[in-house]
N, C-alpha and C positions, 0 to 999 in steps of 0.2 A: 504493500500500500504506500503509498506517494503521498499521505495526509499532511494535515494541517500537525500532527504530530510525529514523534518516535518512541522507542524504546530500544536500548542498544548493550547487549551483552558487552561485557571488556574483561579479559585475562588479562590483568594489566601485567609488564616486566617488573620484578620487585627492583629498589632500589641500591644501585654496588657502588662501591667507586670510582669504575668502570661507566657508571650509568647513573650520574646524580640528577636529573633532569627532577626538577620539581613536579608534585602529585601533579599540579593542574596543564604539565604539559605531557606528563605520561597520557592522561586522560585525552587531552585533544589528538597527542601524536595518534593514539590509540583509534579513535572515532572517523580520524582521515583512511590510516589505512583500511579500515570497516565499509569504507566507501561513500561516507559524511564530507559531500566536498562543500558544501558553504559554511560560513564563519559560524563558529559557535562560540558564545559568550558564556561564561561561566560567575553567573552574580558572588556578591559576599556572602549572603548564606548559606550556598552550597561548599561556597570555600571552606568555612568553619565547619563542616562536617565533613571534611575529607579524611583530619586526625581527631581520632582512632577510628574511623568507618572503615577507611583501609587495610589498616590493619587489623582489624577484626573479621573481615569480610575476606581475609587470607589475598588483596587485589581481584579477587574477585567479585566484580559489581554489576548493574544495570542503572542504568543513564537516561532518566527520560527528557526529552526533547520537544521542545513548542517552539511554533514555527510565531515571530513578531513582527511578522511582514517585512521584515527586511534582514534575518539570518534567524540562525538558532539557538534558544537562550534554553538551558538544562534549568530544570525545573524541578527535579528532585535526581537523589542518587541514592539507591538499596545495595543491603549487600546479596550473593548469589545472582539468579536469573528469574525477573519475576517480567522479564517480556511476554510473558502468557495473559497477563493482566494490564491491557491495554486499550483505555477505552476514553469516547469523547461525548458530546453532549451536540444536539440540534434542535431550534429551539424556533418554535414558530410564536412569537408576539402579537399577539391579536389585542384588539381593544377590549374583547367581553371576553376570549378564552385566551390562554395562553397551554401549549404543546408540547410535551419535550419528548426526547428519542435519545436511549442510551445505546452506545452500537460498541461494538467489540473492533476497534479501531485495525484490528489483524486481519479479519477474516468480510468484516464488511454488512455481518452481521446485527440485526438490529437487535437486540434483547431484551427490549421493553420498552412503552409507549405510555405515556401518561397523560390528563390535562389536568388544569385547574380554572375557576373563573379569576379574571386580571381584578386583583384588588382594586384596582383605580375606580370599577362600578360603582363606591359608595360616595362617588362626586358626580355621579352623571352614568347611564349606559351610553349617552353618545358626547363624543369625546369633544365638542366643543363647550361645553358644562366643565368638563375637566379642567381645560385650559383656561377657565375665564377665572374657575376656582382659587390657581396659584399664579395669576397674573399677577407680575411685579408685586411677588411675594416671595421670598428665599421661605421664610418658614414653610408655606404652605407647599410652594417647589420641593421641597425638600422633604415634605409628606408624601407626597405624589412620588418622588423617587424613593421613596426608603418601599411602598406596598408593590412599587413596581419589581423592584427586587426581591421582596418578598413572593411574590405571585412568585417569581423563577425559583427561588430557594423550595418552596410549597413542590414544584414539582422535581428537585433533585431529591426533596426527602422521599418522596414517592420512590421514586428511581434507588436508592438508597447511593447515591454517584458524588456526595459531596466530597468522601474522600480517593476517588478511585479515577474521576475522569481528569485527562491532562488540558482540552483545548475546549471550545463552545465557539458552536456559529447561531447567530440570530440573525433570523428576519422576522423585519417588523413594519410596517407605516413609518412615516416620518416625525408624526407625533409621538409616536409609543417610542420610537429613538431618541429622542429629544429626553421626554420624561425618565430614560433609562440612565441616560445621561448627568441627569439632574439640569437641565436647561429648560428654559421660558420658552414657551411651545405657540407664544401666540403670533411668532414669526411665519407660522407655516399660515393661518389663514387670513394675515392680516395685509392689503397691499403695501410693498412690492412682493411681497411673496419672498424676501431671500431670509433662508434659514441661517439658524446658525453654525450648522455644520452639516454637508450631508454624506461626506467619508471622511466616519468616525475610525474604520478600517479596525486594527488590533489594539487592545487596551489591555493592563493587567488585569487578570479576573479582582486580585483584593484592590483596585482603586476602586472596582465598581460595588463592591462587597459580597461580591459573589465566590462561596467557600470551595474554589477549581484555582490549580495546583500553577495552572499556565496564563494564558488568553481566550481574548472573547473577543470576537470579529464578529460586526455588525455591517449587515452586507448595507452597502451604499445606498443613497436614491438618488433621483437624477431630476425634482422636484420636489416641491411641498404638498403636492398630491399626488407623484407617483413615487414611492419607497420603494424602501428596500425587500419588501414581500415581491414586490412584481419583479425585479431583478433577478432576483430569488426563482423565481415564477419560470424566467426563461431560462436561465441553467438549470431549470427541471423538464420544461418540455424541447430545450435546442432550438427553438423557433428561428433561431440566428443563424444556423445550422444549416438548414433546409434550401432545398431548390424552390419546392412549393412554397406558395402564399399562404400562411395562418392566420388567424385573427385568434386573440386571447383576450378574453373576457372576464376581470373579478368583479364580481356587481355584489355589495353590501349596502349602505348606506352612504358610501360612495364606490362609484364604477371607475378602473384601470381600465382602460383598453389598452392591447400592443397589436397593428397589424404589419406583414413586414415578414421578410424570408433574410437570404446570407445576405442579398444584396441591400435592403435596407431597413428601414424600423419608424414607423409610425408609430407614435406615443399621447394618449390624450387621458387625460380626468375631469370627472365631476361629479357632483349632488345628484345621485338616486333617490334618495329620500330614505327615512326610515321605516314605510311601509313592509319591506322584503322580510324586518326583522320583528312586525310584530307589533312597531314602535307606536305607529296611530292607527292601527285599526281597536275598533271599542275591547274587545276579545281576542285579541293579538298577544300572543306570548312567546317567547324563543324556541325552539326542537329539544322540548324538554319532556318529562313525564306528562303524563295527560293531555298535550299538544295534539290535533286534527291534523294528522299530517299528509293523507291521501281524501279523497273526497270523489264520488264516482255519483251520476245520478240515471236512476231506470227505472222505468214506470210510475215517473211521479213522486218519485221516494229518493229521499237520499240517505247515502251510505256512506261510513266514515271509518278511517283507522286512524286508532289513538297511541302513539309511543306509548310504550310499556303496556298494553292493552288494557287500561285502567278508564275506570271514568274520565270524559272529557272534558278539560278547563278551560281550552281555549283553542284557537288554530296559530299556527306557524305559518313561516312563508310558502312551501310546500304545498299547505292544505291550501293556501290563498289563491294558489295558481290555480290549482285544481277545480276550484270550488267556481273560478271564475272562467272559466276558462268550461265545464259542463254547464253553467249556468245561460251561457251563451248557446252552446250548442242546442242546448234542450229549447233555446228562445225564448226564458226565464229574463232574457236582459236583451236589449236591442244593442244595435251596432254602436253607439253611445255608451253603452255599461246602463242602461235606463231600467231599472226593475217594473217587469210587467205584470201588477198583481192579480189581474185575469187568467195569468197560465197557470199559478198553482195555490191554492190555501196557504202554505208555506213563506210567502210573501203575503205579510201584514203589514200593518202601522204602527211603531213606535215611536214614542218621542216625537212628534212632530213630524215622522220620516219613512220611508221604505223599508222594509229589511226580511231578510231571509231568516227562517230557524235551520241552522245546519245541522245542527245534535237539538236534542231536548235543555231547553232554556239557554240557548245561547245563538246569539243572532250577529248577522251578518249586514252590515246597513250599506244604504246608498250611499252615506260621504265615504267609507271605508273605501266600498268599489271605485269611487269616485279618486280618492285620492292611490288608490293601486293601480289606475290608469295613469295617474300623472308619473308615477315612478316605473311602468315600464315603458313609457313612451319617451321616457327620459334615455332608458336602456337603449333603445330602438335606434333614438335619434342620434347617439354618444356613436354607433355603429357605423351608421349613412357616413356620418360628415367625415370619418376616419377613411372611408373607404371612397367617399367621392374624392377627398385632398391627396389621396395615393392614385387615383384614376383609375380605381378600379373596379369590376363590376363585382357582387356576390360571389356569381358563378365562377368565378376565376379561382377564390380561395378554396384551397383543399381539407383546412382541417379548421375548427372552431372551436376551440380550446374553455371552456367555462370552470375557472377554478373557483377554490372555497367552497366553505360547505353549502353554500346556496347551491351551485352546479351537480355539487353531489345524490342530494336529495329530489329535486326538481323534476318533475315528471318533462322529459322534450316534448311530445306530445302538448300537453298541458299551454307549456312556454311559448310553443311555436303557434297553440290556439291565439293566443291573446294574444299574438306579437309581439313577445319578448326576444326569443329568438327568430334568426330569418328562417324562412321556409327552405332546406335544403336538405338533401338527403340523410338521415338521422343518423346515419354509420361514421360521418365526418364529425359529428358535434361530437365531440370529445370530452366526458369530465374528469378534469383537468387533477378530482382531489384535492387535498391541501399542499401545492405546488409549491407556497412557501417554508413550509416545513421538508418538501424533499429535495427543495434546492439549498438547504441548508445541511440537508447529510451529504448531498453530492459534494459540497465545496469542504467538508470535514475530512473526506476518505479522501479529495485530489484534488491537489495545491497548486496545481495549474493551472484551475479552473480563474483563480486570480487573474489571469491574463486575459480569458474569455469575459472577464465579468469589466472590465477595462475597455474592450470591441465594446462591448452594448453598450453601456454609458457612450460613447465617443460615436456608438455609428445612430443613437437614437437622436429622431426631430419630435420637441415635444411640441405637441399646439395647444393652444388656448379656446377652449372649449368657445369660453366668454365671449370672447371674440370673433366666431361667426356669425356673420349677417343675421343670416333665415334659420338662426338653432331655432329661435322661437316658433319661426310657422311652417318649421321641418316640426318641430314638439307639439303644434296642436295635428299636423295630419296627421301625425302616429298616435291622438288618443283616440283614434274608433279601432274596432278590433273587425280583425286584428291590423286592419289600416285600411286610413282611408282609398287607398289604390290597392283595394282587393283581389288584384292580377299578380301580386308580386306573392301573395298566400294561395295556389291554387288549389295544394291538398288541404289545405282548410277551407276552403269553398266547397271542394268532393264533402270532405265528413260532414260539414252541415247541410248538404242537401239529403245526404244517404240517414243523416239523423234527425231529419224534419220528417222524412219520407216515412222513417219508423215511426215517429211519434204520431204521422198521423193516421196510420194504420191501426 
């Protein structure tokens, strides 16, 4: 393995008179002929345990090795051979969850997965709540970094890795970097947009207070709305790589796009909204216990499955799709999202308002639908203007990459009903998984990938969403479903004739 670290047996020569060469150049001379050809730094506190480590260990030792972005600094020394015990840490930083992966640094091996939810939630679930929390405030900064490290501690105790792993890669958004940091985060959304760092690159784990032996490389970003998870993103799926045209798609409560092949790299962000997660619909809750998270309707009835199959408390984005997306179909809601309370009992009045029962005692309303239209027409539109500014038509892209657990979960079907995703052959849409977390083990196991991750920052053009003309009246023709130029959705023209045709049979 070619990682971001090592582990290096040494029979060191004992010392004659002959051969007085000091411990710490036995050790280097030792490590070169091993085949360690870049410099290695040997700290003061390794120094001070070379006597009696040496001697005790009969010169026989193991040398571990963390790579600080610019040579090798030894990080700890044992005595025998405990190269068998070598292992690193991959850390996906999310706003609401945070991921870790401990992998046996030898063999490549993952050997355990854990999450936790990001402490920072008890200032906000969405992260500009957070940032307003500890503005030009060190204390409060300084709370917000202390749970932010905590959340990562929370999953190396899981892992039990505090004393075993030598390096860590994170990715994260530019916010959750910033707060990891302990920096004032309201640089990322406030104009001009310039952060205050956004290759943080290798740090010592103890300046960040994180109890790892080596470093912690937090992969770059290349804006204040596209981080280091979407970098991340593409040394997971090589879109840089490729002959064919990809489009890569993270849609949370803001959407990444990346579209772009070897030859080059379209890059854009923005505001999806918090609908996807939950955020404003009335019975909106994250893909937790009891969540609605598929939703199917037939003969008038609808049908639900609840994570954990326990009583229902709410819907997720999942069941949102779904929910909208048969709603439509069945002709429960018109090309607008307009609930039509003549097609079934189930649509009643509350509150002032329209709204669906999906389970028993929990309702689905018109502002909900109303505003899950505005965030995927947002999705829709984020798509168009990435792919008209590269001159490119749908049909040309070969894969369509949808990371994060939204793409995981998400019926295509569903997405492609409502016009989330474009209408294309379903075998190309690709879910993507959590890309940030596996471009965070890839750049762990091979230290090369430093180079590639260097090409993408330097060959991406990022644009500004903002600053397109017609986003606005490209964003209202993509709120009918699933658009208002319902030529470009032809299998979803097919299903809803072939699903009126049943219904009205």
């Amino acid at each position: 393995m070619n990682g971001l670290s090592q582990k290096r047996y040494l029979e060191l020569p004992l010392p004659t008179e002959d051969d007085p060469r000091s411990d710490q150049q036995r050790i280097l001379d030792s490590l070169a002929a091993a085949g360690v050809e870049e410099r290695v730094h040997i700290p003061v506190h390794i120094l001070r345990e070379l006597y009696p480590l040496l001697d005790n260990a009969k010169w026989k030792i193991t040398v571990s090795l963390a790579w600080n972005g610019d040579k090798w600094e030894m990080v700890e020394i044992e005595e025998g051979d405990t190269t068998a015990q070598h292992y690193g840490l991959a850390v996906d930083l999310g706003s609401t969850t945070v991921v870790a992966r401990l992998l046996d640094c030898n063999s490549g091996e993952i050997l355990k997965e854990v999450s936790c939810f990001n402490k920072q939630i008890q200032w906000g679930t969405d992260i500009l709540s957070r940032i307003f929390y500890c503005k030009d405030n060190k204390e409060k900064l300084e709370e917000v970094r202390r749970v932010t490290v905590e959340s990562i501690c929370e999953c190396m105790d899981k892992l039990d890795a505090s004393h075993s792993a030598l390096s860590m890669v994170i990715a994260g958004n530019t916010t959750m970097i910033h707060f990891l940091l302990g920096m004032d985060a309201f640089c990322v959304f406030y104009t001009p947009h310039a952060v205050h760092a956004d290759r943080p690159g290798f740090q010592l784990a103890r300046d960040l207070d994180i109890p790892l032996k080596g470093y912690v490389y937090c992969y770059p970003a290349k804006s204040n709305y596209l981080g280091g998870d979407i970098i991340s993103g593409m040394i997971d799926t090589e879109l840089y790589k490729k002959n064919e045209i990809s489009v890569f798609f993270d849609i949370g409560t803001n959407g990444e796009l990346v579209i772009g092949n070897k030859e080059f790299l379209l890059c854009g962000a923005g505001a999806a909204g918090p609908a996807l997660e939950g955020g404003v619909v009335r019975t909106g809750m994250r893909a937790d216990v009891g969540a609605v998270d598929e939703v199917k309707i037939r003969d008038g009835n609808i049908f639900v499955h609840v994570i954990g199959n326990s009583a229902p408390q709410g819907i997720c984005g999942s069941g949102i799709i779904d929910l909208i997306a048969e709603l439509f179909l069945e002709g429960w809601i018109d090309i607008r999202g307009k609930l039509s309370p003549e097609k079934s009992p189930l649509i009643q009045e509350r509150d002032n308002q329209l709204c669906v029962e999906y389970a028993p005692g929990l309702y689905f309303y018109q502002k909900d639908i109303d505003e899950f239209i505005r965030t995927k027409s947002a999705a829709h539109t984020m798509v168009e203007i990435m792919l008209r500014e590269s001159g490119l038509e749908l049909s040309q892209a070969d894969r369509f990459y949808v990371a994060g657990a939204f793409g995981k979960h998400v019926s295509k079907e569903s997405a492609i009903t409502i016009g989330m995703y474009p209408d294309m052959d379903r075998d190309h849409i690709i879910n993507a998984g959590n890309s940030s977390l596996e471009g965070a083990q890839k750049l762990l196991l091979n230290r090369s990938l430093l180079t590639d991750i260097d090409q993408i920052l330097e060959e991406m053009v990022y644009i500004q969403f903002a600053e397109v003309e017609d986003f606005l009246e490209l964003m209202v023709a993509a709120q009918a479903l699933p658009h208002t130029d319902y030529k470009r959705y032809p299998t979803v023209m097919e299903k809803l004739k072939e699903r009126q045709k049943d219904i009205k049979l």
